[in-house]
C-alpha positions as CSV (number, residue, x, y, z in Angstrom):
1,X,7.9,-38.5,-2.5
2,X,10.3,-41.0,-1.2
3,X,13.7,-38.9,0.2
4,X,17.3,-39.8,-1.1
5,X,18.9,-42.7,1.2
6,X,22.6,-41.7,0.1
7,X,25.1,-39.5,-2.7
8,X,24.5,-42.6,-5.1
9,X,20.6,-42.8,-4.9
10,X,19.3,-41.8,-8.4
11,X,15.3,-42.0,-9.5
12,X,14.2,-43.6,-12.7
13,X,15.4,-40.8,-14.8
14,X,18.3,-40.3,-13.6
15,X,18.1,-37.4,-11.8
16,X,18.9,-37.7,-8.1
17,X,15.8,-37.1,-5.6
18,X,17.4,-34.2,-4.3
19,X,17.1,-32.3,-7.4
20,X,13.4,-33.3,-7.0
21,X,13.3,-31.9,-3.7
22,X,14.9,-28.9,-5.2
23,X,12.5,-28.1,-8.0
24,X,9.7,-29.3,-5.3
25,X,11.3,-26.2,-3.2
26,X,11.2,-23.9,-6.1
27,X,7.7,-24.5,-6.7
28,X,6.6,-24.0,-3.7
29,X,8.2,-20.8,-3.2
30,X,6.6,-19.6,-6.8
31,X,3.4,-20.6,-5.2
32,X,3.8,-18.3,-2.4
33,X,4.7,-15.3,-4.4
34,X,2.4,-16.3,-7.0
35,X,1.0,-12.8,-9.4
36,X,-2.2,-13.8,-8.4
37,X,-2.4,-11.2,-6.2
38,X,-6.4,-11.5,-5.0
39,X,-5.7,-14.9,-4.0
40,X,-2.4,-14.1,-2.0
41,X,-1.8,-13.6,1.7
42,X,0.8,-11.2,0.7
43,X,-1.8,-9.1,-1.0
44,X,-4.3,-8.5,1.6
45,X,-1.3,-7.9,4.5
46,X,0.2,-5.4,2.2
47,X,-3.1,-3.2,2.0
48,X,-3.7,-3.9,5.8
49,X,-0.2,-2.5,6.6
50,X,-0.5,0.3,4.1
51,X,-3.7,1.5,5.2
52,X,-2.4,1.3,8.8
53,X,0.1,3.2,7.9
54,X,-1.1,6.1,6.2
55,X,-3.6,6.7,8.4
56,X,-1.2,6.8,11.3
57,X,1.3,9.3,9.7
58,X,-0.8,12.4,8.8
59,X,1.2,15.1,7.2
60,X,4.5,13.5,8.4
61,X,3.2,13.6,12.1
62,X,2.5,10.6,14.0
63,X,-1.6,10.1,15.4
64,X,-0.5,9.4,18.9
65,X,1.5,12.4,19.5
66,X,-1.7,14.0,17.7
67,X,-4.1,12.4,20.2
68,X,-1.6,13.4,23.3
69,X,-1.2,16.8,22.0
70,X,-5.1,17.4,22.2
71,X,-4.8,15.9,25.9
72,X,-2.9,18.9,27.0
73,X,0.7,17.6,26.6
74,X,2.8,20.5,26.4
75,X,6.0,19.1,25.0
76,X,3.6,16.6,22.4
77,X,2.1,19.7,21.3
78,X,5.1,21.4,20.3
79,X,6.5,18.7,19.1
80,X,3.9,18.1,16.7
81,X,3.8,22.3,15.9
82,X,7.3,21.9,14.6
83,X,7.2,18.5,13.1
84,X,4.1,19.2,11.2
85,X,5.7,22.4,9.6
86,X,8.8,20.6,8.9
87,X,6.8,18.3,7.4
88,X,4.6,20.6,5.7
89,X,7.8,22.8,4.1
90,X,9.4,19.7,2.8
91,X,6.1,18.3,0.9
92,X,5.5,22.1,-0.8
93,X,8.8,22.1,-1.7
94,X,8.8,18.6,-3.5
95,X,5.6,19.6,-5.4
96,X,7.0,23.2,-5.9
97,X,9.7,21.4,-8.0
98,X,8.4,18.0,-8.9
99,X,4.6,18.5,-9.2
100,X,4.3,18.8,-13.1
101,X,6.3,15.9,-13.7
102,X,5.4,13.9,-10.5
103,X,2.0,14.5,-11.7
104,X,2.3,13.4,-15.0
105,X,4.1,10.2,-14.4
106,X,1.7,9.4,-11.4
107,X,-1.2,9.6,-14.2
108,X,0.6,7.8,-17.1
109,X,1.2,5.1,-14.5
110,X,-2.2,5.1,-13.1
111,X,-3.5,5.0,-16.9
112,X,-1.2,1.9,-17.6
113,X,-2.2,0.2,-14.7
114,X,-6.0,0.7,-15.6
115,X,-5.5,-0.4,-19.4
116,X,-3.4,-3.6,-18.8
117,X,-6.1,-4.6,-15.7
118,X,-9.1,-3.6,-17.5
119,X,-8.4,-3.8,-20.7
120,X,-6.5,-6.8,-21.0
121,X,-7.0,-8.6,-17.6
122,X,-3.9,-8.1,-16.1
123,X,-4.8,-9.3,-12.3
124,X,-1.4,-8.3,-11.0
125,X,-2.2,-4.6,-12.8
126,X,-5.9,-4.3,-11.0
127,X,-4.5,-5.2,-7.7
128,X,-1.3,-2.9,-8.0
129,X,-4.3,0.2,-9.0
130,X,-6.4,-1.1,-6.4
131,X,-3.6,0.2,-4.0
132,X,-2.0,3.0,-6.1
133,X,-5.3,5.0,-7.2
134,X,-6.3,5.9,-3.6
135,X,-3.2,6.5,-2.9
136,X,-2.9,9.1,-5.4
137,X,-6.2,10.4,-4.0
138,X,-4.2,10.8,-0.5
139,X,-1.3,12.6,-1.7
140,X,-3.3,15.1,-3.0
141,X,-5.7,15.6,0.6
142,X,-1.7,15.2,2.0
143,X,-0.7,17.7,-0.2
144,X,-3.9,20.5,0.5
145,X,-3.4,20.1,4.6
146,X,-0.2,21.2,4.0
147,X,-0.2,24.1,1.9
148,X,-3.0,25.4,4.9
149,X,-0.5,24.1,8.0
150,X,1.8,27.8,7.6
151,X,1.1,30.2,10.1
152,X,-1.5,27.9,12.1
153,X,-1.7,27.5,15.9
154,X,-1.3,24.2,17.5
155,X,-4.6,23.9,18.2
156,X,-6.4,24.8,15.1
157,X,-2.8,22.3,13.7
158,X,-4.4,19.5,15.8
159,X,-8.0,20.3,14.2
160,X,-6.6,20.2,10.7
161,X,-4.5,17.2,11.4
162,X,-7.5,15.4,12.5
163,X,-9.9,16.2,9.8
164,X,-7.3,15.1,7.3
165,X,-6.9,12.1,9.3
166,X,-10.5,11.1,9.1
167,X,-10.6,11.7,4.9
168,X,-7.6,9.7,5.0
169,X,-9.3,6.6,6.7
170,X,-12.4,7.2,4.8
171,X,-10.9,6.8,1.9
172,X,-9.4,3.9,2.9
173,X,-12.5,2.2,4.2
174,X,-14.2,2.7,0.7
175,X,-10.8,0.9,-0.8
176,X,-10.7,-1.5,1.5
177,X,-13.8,-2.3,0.6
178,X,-14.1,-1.8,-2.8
179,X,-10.6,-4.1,-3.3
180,X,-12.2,-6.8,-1.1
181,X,-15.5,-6.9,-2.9
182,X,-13.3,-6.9,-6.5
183,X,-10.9,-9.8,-5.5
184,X,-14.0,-11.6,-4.1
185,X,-15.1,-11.1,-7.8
186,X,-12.3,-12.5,-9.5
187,X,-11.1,-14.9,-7.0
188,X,-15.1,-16.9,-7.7
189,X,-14.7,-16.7,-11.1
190,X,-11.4,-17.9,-11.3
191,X,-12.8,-20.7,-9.3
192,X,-16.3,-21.8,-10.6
193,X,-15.0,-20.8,-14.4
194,X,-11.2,-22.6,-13.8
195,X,-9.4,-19.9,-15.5
């Protein structure tokens, strides 16, 4: 694609090459934030990220301060006593008040997302319930570890933190690699079948 040589240079249609270069532009930016979502970089670093995250944060409380905590560091562990029961208050409260209706959206949403992927092969919808559905599934361990954190020492604290921790990264092994081995799926078909 030759490049415009001066303000007067038009192609054969009579649009100028920088319009060209323009649209060229455009595309390639739709390309990078294409819907395709198995086939997307953006994708797979937004599940590696999530999934870093939420296994880091356990109940509001950080793993390291966790981890230091166990070690014998007074101020780490109450720091993560009364960060873990801040934590814990403030998530009860939310699904004291919320719970019926965040609950009910959460499964309408998860429902939509599972009818428009499944049902009418949505890719965009799989990948978004690929991420969402686990999710859901960690709220509610979230959601148990801290109606149980009230009244808790910090070590038997640390010991709850850390179990929760480990369903927490369980689960998202087994969505990591249930998503990988699904956009593996569609990403061959989409390639040996060319739609």
């Amino acid at each position: 694609m030759p490049f415009p040589t001066g303000p007067g240079d038009m192609g054969a249609t009579g649009e100028s090459d920088c319009e060209t270069l323009d649209f060229f532009f455009l595309e390639l930016a739709m390309e990078a934030i294409d819907l395709r979502s198995f086939s997307n970089l953006w994708f797979w670093i937004v599940l590696a990220v999530l999934w870093s995250t939420v296994s880091h944060w356990v109940v509001g409380v950080p793993f390291d301060m966790v981890r230091r905590a166990a070690r014998g560091h007074e101020q780490s562990l109450g720091d993560m006593h009364v960060l873990a029961n801040i934590n814990a208050r403030r998530i009860l409260f939310i699904a004291d008040e919320t719970g019926l209706i965040t609950t009910g959206f959460s499964f309408f949403l998860l429902t939509t997302l599972l009818l428009l992927g499944f049902v009418y092969g949505v890719e965009f919808a799989q990948a978004i319930l690929c991420l969402f559905l686990p999710l859901a599934i960690v709220g509610w361990i979230t959601l148990r570890a801290a109606r149980r954190v009230g009244g808790l020492e910090p070590a038997d604290l640390g010991n709850l933190l850390a179990r929760t921790r480990r369903w927490i990264q369980g689960i998202g092994i087994v969505s990591i690699f249930v998503t990988s081995m699904w956009g593996m799926w569609v990403n061959l078909n989409v390639n040996v079948l060319g739609y």
